[in-house]
C-alpha atoms as one frame of an Amber mdcrd trajectory, in Angstrom:
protein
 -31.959  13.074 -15.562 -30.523  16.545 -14.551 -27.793  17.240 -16.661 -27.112
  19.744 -19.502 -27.697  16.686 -21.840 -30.942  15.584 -20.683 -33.237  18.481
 -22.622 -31.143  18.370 -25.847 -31.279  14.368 -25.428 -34.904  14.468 -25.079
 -35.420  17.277 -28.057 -32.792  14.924 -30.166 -35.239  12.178 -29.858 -38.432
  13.901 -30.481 -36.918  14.844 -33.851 -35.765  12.095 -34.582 -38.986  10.347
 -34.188 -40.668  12.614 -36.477 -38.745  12.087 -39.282 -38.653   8.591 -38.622
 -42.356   8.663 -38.612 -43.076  10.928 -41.532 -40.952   8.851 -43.813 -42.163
   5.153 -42.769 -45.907   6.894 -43.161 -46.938   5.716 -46.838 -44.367   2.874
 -46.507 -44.861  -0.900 -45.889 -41.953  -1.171 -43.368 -44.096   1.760 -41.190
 -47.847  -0.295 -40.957 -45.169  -3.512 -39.944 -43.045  -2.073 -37.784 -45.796
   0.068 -36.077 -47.257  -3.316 -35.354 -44.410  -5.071 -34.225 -43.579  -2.786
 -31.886 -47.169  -1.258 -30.475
């Protein structure tokens, strides 16, 4: 993708799947859904 959005798109993303990931960590919905997907 070369456009202005890709970097902030990708950057957007990343962040998003670290918070995602930091607050499923001690849940039950983030051992399940890590499953389900991986």
């Amino acid at each position: 993708m070369e456009t202005i959005w890709g970097p902030a798109l990708d950057a957007e993303v990343a962040y998003r799947q670290e918070l995602v990931r930091a607050a499923v960590r001690g849940t039950d919905l983030g051992w399940r859904w890590r499953r389900r997907r991986r």
